[in-house]
Residue frames as a rotation matrix with the C-alpha (Angstrom) as fourth column:
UNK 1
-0.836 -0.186 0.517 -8.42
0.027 0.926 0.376 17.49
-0.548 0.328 -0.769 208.30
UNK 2
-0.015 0.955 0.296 -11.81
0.751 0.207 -0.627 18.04
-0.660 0.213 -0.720 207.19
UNK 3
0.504 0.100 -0.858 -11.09
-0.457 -0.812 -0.363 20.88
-0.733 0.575 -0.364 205.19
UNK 4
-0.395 -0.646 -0.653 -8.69
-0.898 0.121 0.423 18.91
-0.195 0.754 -0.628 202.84
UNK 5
-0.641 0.273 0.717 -11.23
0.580 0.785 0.219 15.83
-0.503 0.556 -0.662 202.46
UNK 6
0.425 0.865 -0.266 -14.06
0.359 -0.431 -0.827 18.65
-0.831 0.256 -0.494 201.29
UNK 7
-0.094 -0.761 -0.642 -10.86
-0.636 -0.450 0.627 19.96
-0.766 0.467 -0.442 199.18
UNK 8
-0.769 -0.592 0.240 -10.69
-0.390 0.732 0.558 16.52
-0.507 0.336 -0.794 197.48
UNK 9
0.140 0.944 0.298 -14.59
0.660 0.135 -0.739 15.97
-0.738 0.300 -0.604 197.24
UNK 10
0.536 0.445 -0.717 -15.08
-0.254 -0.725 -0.640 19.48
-0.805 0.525 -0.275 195.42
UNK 11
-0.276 -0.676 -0.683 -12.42
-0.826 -0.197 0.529 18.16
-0.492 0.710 -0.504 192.96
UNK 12
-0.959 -0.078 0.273 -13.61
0.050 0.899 0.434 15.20
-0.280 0.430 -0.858 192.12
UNK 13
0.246 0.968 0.054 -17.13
0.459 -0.067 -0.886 16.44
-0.853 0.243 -0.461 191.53
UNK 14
0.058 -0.227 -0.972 -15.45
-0.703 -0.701 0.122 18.80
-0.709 0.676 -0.200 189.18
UNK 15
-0.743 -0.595 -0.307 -13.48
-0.622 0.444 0.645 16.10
-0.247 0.670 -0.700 187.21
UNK 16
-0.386 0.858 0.340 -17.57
0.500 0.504 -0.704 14.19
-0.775 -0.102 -0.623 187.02
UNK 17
0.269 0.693 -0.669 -18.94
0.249 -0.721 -0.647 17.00
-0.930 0.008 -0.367 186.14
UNK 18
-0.173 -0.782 -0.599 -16.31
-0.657 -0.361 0.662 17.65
-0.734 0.508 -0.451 183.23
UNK 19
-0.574 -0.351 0.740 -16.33
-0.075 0.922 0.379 14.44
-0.816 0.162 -0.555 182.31
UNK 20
0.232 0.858 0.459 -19.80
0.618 0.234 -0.750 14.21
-0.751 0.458 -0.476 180.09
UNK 21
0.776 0.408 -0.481 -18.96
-0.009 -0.755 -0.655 17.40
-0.631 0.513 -0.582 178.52
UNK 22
-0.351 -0.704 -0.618 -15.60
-0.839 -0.056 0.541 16.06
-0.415 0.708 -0.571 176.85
UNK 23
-0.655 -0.011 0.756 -17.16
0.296 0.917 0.269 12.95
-0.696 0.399 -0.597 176.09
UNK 24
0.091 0.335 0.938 -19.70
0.859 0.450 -0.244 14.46
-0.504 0.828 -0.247 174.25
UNK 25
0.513 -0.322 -0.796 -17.59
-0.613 -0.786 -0.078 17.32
-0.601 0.528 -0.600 172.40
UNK 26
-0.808 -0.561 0.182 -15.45
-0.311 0.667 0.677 13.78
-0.501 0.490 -0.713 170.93
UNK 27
-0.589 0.245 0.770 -18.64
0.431 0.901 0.043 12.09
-0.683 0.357 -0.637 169.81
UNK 28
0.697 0.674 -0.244 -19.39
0.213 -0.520 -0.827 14.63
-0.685 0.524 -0.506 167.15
UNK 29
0.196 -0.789 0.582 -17.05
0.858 0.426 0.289 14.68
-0.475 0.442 0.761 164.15
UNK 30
-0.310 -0.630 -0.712 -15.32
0.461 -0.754 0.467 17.79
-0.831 -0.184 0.524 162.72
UNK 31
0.641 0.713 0.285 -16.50
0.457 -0.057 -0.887 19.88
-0.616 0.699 -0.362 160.30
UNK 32
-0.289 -0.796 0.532 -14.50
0.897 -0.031 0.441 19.95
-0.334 0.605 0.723 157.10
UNK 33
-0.006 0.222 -0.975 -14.76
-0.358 -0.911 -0.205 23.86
-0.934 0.348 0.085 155.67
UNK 34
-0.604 -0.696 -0.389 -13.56
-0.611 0.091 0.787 22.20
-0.512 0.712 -0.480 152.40
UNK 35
0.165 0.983 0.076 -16.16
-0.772 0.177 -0.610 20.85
-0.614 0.041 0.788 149.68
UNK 36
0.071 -0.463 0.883 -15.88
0.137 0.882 0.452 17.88
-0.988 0.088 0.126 148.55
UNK 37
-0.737 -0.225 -0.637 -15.03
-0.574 -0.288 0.766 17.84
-0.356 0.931 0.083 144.41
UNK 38
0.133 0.804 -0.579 -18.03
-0.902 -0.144 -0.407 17.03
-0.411 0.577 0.706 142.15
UNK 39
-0.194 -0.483 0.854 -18.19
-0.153 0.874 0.460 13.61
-0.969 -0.041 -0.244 140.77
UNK 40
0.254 0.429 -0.867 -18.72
-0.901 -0.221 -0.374 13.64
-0.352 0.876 0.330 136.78
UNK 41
0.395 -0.093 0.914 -19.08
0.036 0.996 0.086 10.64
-0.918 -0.001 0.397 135.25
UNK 42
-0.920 -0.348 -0.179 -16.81
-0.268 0.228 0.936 9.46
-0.285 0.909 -0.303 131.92
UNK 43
0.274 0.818 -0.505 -19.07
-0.816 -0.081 -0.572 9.35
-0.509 0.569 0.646 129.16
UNK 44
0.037 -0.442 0.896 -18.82
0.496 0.787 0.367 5.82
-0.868 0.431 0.248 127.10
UNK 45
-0.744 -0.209 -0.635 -17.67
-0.427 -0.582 0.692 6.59
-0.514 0.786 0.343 123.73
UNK 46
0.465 0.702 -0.540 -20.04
-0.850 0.184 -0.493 6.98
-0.247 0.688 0.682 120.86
UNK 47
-0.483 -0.456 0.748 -19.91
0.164 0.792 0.588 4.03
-0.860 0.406 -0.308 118.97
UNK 48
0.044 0.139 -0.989 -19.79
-0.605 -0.784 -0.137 4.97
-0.795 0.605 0.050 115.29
UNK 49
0.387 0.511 0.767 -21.33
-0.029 0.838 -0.544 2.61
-0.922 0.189 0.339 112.79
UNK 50
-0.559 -0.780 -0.282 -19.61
-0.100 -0.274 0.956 2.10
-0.823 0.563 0.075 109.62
UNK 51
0.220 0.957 -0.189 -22.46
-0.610 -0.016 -0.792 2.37
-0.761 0.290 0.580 106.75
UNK 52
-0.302 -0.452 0.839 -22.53
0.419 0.728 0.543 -0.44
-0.856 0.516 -0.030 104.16
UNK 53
-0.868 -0.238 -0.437 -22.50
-0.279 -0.493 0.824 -0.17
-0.412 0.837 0.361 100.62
UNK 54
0.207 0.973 0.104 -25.88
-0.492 0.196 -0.848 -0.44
-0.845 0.124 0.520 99.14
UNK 55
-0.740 -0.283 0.610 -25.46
0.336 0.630 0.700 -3.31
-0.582 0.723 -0.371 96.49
UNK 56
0.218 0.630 -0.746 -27.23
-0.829 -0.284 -0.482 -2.68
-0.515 0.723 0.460 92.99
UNK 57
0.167 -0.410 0.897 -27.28
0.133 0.911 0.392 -5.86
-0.977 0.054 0.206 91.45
UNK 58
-0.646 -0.261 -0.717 -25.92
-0.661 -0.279 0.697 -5.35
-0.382 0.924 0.007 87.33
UNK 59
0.368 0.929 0.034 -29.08
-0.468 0.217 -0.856 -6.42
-0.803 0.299 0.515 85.10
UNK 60
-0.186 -0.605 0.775 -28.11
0.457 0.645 0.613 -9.17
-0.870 0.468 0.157 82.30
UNK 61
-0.792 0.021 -0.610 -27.84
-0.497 -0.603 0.624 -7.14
-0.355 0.797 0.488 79.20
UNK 62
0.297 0.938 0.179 -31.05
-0.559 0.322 -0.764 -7.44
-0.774 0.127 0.620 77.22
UNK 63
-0.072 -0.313 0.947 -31.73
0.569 0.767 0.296 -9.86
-0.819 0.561 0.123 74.10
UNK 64
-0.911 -0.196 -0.364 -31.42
0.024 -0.903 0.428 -8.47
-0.412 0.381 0.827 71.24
UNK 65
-0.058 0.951 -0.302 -35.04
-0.660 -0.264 -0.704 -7.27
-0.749 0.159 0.643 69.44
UNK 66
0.187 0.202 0.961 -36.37
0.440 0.858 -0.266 -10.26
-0.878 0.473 0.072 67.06
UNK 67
-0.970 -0.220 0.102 -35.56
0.183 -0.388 0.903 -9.38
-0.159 0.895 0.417 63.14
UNK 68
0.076 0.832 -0.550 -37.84
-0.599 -0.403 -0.692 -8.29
-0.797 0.383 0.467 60.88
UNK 69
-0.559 0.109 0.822 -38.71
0.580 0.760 0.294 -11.15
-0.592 0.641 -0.488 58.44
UNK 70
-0.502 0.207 -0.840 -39.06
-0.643 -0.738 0.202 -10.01
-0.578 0.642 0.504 54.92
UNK 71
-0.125 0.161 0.979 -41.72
0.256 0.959 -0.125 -11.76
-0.959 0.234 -0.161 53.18
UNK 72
-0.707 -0.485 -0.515 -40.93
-0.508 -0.159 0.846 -12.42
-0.492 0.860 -0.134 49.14
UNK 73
0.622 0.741 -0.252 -42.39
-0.642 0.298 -0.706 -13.60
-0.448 0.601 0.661 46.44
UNK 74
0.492 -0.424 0.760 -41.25
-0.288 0.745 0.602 -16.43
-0.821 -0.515 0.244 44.49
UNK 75
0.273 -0.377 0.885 -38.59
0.962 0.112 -0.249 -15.92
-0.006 0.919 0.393 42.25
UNK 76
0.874 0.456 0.169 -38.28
0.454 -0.889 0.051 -12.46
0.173 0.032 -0.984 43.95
UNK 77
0.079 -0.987 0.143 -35.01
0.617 -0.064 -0.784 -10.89
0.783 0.150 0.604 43.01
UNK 78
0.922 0.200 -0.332 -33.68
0.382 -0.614 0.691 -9.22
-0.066 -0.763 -0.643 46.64
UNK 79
0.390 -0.854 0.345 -30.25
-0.300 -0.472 -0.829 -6.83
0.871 0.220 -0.440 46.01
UNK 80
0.902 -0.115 -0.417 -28.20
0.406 -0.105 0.908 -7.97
-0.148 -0.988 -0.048 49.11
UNK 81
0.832 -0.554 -0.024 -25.22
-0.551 -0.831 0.073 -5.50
-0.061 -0.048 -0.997 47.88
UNK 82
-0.102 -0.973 -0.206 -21.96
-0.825 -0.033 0.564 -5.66
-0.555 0.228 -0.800 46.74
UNK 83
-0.648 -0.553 -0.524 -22.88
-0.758 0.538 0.369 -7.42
0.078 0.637 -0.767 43.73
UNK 84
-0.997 0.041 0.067 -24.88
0.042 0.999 0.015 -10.33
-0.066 0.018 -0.998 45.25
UNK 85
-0.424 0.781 -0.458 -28.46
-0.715 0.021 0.699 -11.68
0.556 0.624 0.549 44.55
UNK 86
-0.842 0.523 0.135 -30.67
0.351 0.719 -0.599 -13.90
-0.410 -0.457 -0.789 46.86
UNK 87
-0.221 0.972 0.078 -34.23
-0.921 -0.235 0.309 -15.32
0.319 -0.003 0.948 46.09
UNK 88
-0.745 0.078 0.662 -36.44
-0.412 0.727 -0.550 -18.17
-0.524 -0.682 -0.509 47.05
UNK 89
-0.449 0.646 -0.617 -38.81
-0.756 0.094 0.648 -20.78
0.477 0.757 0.446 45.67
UNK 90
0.632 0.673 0.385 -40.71
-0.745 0.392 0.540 -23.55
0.212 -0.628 0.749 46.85
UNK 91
0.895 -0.149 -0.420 -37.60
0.092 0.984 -0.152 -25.64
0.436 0.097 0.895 46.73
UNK 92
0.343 -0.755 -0.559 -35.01
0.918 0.143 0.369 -23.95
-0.199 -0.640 0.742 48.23
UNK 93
0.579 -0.500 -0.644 -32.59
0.050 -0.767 0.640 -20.94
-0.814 -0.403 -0.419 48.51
UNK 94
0.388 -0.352 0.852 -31.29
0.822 -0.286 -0.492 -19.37
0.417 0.891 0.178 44.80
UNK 95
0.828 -0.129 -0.546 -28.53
0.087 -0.932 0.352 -17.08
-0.554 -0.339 -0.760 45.02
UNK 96
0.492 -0.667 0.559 -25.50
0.782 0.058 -0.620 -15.40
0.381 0.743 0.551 42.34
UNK 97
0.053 -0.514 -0.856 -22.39
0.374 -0.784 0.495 -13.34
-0.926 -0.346 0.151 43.32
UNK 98
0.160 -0.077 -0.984 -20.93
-0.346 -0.938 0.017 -10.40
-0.924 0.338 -0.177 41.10
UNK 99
-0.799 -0.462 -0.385 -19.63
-0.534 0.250 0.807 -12.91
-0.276 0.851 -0.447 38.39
UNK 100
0.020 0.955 -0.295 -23.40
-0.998 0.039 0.058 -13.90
0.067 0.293 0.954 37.99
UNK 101
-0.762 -0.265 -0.592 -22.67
-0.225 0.964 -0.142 -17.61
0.608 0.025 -0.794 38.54
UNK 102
0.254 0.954 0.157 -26.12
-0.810 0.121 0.573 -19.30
0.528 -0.273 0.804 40.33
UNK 103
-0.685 -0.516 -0.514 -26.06
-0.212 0.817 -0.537 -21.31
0.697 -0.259 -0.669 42.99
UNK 104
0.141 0.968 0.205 -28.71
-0.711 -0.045 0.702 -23.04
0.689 -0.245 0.682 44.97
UNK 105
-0.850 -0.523 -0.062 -29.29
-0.320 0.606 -0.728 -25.19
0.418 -0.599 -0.683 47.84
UNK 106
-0.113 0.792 -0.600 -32.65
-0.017 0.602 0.798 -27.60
0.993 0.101 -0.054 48.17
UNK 107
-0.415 0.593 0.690 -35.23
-0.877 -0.057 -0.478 -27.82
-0.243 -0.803 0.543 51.03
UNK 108
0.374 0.883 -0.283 -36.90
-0.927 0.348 -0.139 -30.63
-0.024 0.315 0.949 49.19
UNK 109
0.218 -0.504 -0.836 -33.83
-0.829 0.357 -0.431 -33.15
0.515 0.787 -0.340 48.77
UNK 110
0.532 -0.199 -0.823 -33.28
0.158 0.978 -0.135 -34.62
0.832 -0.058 0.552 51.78
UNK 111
-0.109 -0.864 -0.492 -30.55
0.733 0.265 -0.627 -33.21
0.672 -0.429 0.604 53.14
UNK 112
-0.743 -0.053 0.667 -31.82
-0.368 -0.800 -0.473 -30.89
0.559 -0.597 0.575 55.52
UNK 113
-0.471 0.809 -0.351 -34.24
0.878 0.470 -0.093 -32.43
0.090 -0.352 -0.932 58.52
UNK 114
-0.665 0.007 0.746 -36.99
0.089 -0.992 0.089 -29.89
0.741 0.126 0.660 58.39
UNK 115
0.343 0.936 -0.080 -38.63
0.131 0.037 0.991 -31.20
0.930 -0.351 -0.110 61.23
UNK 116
0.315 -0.647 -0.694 -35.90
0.928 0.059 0.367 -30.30
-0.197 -0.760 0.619 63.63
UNK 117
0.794 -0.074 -0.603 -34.30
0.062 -0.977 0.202 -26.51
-0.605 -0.198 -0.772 64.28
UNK 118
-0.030 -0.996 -0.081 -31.19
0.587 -0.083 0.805 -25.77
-0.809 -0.024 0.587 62.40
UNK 119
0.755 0.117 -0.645 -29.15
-0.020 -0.979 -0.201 -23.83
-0.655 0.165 -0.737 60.16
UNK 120
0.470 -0.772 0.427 -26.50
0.779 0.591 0.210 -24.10
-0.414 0.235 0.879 57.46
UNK 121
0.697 -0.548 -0.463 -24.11
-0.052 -0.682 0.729 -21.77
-0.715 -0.484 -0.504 55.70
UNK 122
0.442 -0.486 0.754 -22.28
0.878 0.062 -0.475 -20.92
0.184 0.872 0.454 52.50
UNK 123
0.585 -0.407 -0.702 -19.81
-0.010 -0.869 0.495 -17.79
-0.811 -0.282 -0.512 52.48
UNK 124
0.030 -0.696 0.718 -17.23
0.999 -0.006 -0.048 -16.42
0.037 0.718 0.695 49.46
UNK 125
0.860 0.119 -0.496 -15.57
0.146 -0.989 0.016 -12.82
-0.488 -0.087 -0.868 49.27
UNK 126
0.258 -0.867 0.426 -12.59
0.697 -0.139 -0.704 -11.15
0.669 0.478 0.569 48.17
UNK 127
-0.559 -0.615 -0.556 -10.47
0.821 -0.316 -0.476 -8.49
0.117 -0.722 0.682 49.46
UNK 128
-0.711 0.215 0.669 -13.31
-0.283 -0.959 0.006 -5.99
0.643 -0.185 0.743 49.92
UNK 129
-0.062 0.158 0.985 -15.13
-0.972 0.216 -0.096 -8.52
-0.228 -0.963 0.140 52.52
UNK 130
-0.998 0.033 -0.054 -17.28
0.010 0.924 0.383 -11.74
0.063 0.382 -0.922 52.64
UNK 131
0.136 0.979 -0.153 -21.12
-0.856 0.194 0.479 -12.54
0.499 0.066 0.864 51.59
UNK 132
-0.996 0.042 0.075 -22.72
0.011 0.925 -0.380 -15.41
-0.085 -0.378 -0.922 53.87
UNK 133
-0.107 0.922 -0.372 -25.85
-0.949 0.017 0.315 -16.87
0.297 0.387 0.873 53.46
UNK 134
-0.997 -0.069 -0.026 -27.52
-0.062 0.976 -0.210 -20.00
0.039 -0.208 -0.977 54.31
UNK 135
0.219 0.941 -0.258 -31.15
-0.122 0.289 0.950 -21.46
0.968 -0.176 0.178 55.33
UNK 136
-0.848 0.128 0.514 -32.66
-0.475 0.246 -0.845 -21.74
-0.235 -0.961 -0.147 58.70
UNK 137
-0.207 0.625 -0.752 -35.18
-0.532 0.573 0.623 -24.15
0.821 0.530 0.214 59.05
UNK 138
-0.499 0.490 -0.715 -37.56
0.786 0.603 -0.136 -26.78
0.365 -0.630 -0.686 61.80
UNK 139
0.010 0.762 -0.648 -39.84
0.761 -0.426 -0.489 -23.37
-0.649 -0.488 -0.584 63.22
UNK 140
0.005 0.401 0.916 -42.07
0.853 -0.480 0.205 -21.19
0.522 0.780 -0.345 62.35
UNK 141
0.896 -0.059 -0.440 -40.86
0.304 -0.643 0.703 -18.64
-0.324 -0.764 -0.558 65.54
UNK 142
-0.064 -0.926 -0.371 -37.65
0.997 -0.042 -0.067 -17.67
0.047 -0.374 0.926 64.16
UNK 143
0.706 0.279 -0.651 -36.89
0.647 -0.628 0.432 -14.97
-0.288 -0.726 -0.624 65.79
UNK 144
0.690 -0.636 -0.345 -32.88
-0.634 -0.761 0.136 -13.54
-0.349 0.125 -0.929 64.66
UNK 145
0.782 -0.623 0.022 -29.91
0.612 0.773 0.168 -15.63
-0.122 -0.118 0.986 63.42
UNK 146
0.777 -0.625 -0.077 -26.77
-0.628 -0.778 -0.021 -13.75
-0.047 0.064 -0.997 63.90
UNK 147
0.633 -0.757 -0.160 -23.19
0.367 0.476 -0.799 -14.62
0.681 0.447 0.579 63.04
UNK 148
0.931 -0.350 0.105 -20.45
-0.143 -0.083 0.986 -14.56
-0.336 -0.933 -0.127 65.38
UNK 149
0.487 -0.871 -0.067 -16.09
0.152 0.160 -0.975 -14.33
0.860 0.465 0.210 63.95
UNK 150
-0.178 -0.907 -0.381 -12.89
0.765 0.116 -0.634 -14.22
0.619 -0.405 0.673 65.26
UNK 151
-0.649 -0.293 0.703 -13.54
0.203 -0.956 -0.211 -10.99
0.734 0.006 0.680 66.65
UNK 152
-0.921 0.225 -0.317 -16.08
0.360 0.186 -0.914 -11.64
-0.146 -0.956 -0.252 69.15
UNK 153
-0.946 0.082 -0.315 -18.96
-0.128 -0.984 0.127 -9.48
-0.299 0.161 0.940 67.62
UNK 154
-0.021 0.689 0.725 -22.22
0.726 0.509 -0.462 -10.89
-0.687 0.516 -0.511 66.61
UNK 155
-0.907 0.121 -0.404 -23.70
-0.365 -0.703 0.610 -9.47
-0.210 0.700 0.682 63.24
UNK 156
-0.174 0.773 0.610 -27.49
-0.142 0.594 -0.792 -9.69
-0.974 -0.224 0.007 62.88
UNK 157
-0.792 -0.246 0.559 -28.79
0.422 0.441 0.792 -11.27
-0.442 0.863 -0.245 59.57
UNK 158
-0.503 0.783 -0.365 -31.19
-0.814 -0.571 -0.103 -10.24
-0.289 0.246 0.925 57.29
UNK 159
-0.895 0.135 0.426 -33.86
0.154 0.988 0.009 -12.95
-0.420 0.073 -0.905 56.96
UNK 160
-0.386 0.622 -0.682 -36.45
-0.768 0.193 0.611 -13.99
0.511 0.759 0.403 53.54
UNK 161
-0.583 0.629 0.515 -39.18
0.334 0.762 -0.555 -16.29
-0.741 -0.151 -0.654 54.08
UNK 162
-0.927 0.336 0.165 -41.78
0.052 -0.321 0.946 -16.90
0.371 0.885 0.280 51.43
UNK 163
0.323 0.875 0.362 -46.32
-0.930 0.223 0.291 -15.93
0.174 -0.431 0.886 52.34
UNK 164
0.443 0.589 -0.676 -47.33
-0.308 0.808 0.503 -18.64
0.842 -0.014 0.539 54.62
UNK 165
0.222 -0.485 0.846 -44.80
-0.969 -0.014 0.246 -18.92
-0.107 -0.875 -0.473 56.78
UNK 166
0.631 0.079 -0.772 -43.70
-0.356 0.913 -0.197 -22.36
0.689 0.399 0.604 55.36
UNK 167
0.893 -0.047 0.448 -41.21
-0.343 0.574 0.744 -23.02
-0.292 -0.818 0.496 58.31
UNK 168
0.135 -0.949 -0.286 -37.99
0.821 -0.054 0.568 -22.17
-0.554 -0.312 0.772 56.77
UNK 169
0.950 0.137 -0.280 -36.15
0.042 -0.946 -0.320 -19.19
-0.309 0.293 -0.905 55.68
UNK 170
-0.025 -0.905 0.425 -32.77
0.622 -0.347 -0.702 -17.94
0.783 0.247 0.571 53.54
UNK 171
0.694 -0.297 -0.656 -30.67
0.563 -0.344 0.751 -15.80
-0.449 -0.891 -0.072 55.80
UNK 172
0.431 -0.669 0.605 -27.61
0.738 -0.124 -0.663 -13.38
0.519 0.733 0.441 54.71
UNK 173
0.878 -0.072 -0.472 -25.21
0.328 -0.629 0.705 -11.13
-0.348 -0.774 -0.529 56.22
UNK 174
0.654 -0.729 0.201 -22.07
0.252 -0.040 -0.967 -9.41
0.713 0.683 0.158 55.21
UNK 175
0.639 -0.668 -0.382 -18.48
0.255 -0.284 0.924 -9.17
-0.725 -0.688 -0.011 57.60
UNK 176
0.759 -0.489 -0.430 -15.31
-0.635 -0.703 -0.322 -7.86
-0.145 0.517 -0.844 56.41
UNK 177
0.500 -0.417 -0.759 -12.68
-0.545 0.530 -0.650 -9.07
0.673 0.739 0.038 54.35
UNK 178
-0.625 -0.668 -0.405 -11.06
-0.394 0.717 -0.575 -12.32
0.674 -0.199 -0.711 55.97
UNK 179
-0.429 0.638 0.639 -14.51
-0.702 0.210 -0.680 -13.25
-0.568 -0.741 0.358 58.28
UNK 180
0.244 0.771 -0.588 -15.68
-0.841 0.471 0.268 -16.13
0.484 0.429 0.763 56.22
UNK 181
-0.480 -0.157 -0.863 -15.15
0.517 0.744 -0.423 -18.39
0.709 -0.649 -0.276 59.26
UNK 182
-0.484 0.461 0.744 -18.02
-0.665 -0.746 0.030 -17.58
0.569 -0.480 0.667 61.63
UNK 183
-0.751 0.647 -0.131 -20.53
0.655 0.755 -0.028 -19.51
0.081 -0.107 -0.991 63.68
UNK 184
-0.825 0.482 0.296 -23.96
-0.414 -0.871 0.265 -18.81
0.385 0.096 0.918 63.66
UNK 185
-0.940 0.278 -0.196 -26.50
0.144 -0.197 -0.970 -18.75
-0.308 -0.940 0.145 65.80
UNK 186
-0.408 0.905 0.124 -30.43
0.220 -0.034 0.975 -19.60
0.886 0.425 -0.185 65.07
UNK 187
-0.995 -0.097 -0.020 -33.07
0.068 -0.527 -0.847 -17.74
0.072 -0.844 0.531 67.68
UNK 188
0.037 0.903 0.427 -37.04
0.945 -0.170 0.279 -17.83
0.325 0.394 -0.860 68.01
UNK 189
0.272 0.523 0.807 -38.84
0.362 -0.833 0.418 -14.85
0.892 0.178 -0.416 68.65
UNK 190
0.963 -0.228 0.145 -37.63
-0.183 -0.154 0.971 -15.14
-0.199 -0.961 -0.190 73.04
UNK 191
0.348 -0.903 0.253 -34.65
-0.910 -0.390 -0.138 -15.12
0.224 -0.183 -0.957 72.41
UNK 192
0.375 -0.266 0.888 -33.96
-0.452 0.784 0.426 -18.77
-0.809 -0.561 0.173 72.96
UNK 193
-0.193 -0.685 -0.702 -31.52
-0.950 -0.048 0.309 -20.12
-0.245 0.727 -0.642 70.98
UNK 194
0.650 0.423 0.631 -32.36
-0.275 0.905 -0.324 -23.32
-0.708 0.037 0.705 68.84
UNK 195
0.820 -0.488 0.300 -29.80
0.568 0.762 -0.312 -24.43
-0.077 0.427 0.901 66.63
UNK 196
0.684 -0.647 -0.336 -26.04
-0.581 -0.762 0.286 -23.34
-0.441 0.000 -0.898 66.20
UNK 197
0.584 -0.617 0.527 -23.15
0.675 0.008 -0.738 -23.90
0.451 0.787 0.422 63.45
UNK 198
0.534 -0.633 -0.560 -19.69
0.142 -0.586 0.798 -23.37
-0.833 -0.506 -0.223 64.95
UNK 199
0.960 -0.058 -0.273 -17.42
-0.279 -0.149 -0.949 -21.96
0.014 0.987 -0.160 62.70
C-alpha cells in the first residue's frame, strides 16, 4: 500500500514541477521568420500651377505733332497747287482757283466771333479732286486743324497766319475727287480739340 501512495506522490510532483515550465513556454509569443513588408508612403501629387498671362496694357495712339504755322506777309501770294492761290490781309482770308476768279472771306465783318474758338470752310474741285480752305480763329495756341471724309482718314492742313500772331489763321488742304464733304477739326498746340465743323 505504501508503495502505490509514494507512486502517486512522485507523480504528482512531476505534473507541479512541469507545470511552470509549460506555462512559461505559452507566455512568450512565436517568432515569425518572415519580415514584415516596408511601409512607403503615397506621395501627394504635385500640384501644378497654371501661369497667367502677363497683361501689357495697349498705349492710346499718340496725338498727332502740332503743324508748322507759316508766317506771311500781307498780300503774300502762297501756291497751294493745282492751280489755287491763298493769301491774307488784315481783313481776312483772299483766295482764287485755276479760273483766277477771287474770293474772300472777312475777319472784320462780324460774322465770325473772334473771341471764341472756331473754324469755317469753303471747298470746290473737279474731277481731279477738291481744294478746301477756310479760317480758324478765337486762339493764339492753334496747334493742327485736320479734315476728316467719308473715308474715315484725317488729312492735316496747312496753316497761314500773318507776324504777330493776331489770333486767327487761313487753313487749306487738298482730298480727292468727290471729298468736298468733310468735317474739320480745330486743335491747340496739346492736342485738345477746340472747335469742330461736321461735314
Amino acid at each position: 500500500m505504501k508503495k502505490y501512495l509514494l507512486a502517486a506522490a512522485g507523480v504528482v510532483a512531476a505534473a507541479v514541477i512541469a507545470a511552470p515550465s509549460a506555462v512559461g513556454a505559452s507566455s512568450e509569443p512565436p517568432t515569425d521568420p518572415t519580415p514584415a513588408p516596408a511601409l512607403h508612403p503615397t506621395p501627394a501629387p504635385a500640384l501644378h500651377q497654371t501661369a497667367k498671362p502677363t497683361l501689357h496694357p495697349t498705349p492710346a495712339p499718340a496725338a498727332p505733332a502740332p503743324a508748322r504755322i507759316r508766317t506771311v506777309r500781307s498780300g503774300e501770294r502762297v501756291d497751294a497747287e493745282q492751280g489755287f492761290t491763298v493769301w491774307l490781309t488784315e481783313d481776312g482770308k483772299h483766295w482764287a482757283g485755276p479760273d483766277g476768279f477771287e474770293n474772300f472771306r472777312s475777319v472784320v465783318d462780324g460774322n465770325i466771333d473772334r473771341a471764341q474758338p472756331g473754324v469755317s470752310h469753303q471747298s470746290e474741285g473737279d474731277a481731279s479732286g477738291v481744294f478746301h480752305s477756310g479760317l480758324y480763329y478765337g486762339t493764339k495756341e492753334a496747334g493742327r486743324v485736320e479734315l476728316t471724309g467719308a473715308g474715315g482718314r484725317p488729312v492735316l492742313a496747312t496753316l497761314l497766319e500773318l507776324p504777330g500772331r493776331p489770333g486767327w489763321g487761313v487753313w487749306y488742304a487738298r482730298t480727292g475727287p468727290g471729298g468736298d464733304r468733310a468735317a474739320v477739326a480745330l486743335y491747340d498746340r496739346a492736342g485738345r480739340r477746340l472747335a469742330e465743323l461736321r461735314g
